[in-house]
C-alpha positions in Angstrom: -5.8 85.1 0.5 -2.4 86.9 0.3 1.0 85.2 0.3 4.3 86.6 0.2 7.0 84.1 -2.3 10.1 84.4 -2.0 13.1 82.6 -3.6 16.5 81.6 -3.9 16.9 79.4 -7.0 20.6 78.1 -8.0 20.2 78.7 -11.5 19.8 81.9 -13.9 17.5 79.3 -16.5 15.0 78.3 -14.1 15.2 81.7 -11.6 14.0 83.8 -14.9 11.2 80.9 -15.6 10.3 81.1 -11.8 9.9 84.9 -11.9 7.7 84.5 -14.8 5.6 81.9 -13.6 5.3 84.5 -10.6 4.4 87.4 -12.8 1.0 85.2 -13.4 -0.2 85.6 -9.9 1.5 88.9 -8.4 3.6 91.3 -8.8 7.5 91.8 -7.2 7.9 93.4 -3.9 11.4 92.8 -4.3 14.6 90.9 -6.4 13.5 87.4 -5.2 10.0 88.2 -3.3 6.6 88.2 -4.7 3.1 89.7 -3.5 0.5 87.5 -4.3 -3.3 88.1 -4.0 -5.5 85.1 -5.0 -9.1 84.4 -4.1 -9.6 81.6 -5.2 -7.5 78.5 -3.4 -7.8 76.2 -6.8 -5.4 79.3 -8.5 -3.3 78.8 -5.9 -3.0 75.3 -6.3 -2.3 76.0 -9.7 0.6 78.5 -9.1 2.5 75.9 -6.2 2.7 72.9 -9.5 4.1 75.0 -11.3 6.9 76.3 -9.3 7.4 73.1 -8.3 7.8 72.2 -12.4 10.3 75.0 -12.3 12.7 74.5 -9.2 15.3 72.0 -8.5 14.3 70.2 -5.1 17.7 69.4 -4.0 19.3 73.2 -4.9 16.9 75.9 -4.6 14.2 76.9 -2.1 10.7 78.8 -2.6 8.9 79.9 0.2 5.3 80.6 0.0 3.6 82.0 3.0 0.2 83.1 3.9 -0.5 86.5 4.8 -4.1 87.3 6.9 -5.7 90.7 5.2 -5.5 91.9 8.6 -1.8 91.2 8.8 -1.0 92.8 5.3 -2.3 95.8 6.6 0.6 96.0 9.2 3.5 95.5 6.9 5.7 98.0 6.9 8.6 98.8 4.5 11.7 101.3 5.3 14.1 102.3 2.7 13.1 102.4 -0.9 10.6 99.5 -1.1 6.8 100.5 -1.0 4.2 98.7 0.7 2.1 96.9 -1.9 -1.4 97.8 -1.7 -3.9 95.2 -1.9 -6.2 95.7 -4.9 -9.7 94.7 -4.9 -9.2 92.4 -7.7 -7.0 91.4 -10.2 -7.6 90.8 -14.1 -6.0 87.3 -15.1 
């Protein structure tokens, strides 16, 4: 499944250590959003505990939302930002 993250965390400390934690399971689309491509739902489960180890429930939000293969097909970017292709797999 795909999901698109995106962010908006408080604090410089834990926004790097979100980013990285991130950088595990996709790549940035843009500043504070994510493209994520996981097969497997327990890798998934895996990234969610540890953003939640990372953010501050009561200052910061992450939003992580599904994304069909047939709607990531339909995404469309204007201005500088490319449409991230969806690779057939990824090397972890």
């Amino acid at each position: 499944m795909t999901y698109l993250v995106s962010y908006d965390v408080a604090d410089d400390k834990r926004r790097l250590r979100l980013s990285k934690v991130l950088l595990d399971y996709g790549r940035r689309v843009q500043e504070s959003v994510f493209w994520v491509d996981v097969e497997e739902e327990e890798l998934v489960e895996r990234m969610r505990g540890r953003v939640r180890r990372v953010v501050s429930e009561t200052e910061d939000s992450v939003w992580v939302v599904p994304v069909c293969k047939g709607c990531a097909g339909k995404v469309e970017s204007v201005g500088v930002g490319k449409v991230p292709e969806v690779p057939g797999c990824y090397v972890v």
